[in-house]
FISEVEX-734549 format. One record per residue (C-alpha): x, y negated, z. Coordinates in steps of 0.5 Angstrom, whole numbers, always signed. Last residue first. Example, Ala and Ser with C-alpha at 12.3 -4.5 7.8 and 13.67 -1.06 7.14 Angstrom:
BEGIN
     xx     yy     zz
    +27     +2    +14
    +25     +9    +16
***
This chain:
BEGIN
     xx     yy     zz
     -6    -28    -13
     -8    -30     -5
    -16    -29     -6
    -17    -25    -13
    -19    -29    -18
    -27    -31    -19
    -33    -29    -23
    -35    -24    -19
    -35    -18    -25
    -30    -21    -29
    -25    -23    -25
    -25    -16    -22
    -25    -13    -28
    -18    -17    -30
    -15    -16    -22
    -16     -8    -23
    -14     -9    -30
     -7    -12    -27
     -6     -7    -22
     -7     -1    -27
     -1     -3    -30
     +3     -4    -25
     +1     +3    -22
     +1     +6    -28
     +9     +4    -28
    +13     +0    -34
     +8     -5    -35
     +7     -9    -43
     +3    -15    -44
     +2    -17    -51
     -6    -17    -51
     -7    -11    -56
    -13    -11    -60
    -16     -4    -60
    -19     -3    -67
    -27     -4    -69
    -30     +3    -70
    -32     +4    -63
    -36     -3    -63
    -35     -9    -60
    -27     -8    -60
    -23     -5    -54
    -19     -9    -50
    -12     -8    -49
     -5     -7    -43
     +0     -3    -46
     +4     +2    -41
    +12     +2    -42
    +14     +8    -45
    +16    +15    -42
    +11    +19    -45
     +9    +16    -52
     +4    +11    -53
     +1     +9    -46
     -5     +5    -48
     -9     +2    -41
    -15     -1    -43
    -18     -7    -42
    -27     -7    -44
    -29    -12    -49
    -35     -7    -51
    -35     -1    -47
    -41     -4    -43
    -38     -5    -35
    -40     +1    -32
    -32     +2    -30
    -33     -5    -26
    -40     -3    -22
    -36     +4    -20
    -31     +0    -17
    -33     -4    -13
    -38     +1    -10
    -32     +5     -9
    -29     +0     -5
    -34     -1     +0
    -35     +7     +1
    -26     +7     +2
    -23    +11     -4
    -20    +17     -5
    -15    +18    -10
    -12    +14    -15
    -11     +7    -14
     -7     +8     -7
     -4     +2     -5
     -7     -4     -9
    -13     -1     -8
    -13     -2     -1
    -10     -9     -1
    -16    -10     -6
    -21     -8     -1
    -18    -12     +5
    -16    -18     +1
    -24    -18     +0
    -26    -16     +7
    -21    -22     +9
    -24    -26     +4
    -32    -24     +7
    -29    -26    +14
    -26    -33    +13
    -19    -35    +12
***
């Protein structure tokens, strides 16, 4: 494995362990580059009611257009927030995450 995909596997591992919290600089940068995505067609995580599973969505070109579902389903946020961390990351860079 070459050194930019053991620097990418590294960043995601350091998500993947904590999503929430402090973040590493490089880390950060990616993260704020994937949460200034314009909000037409971005994922979201939809958790109806406590204790349901979480819903994974993408929101409409316009704020009056309605949430469409994608059917997948994640019982913890961790899980949840796993995925869209995966999805924005494709988007952003064009390509999987490496070893997923």
């Amino acid at each position: 494995m070459d050194k930019l995909c053991q620097d990418v596997a590294q960043l995601a591992q350091e998500f993947r362990m904590q999503p929430h919290g402090r973040h590493s600089a490089e880390l950060q940068r990616v993260l704020n580059r994937m949460r200034s995505e314009p909000f037409s067609g971005r994922y979201v995580l939809i958790q109806e009611h406590r204790n349901l599973p979480y819903r994974l969505a993408r929101l409409g070109p316009t704020p009056t257009d309605p949430i469409g579902y994608t059917g997948d389903t994640f019982l913890t946020l961790e899980e949840a927030e796993w995925a869209v961390f995966k999805l924005r990351w494709c988007k952003l860079f064009g390509t999987d995450l490496p070893g997923e």
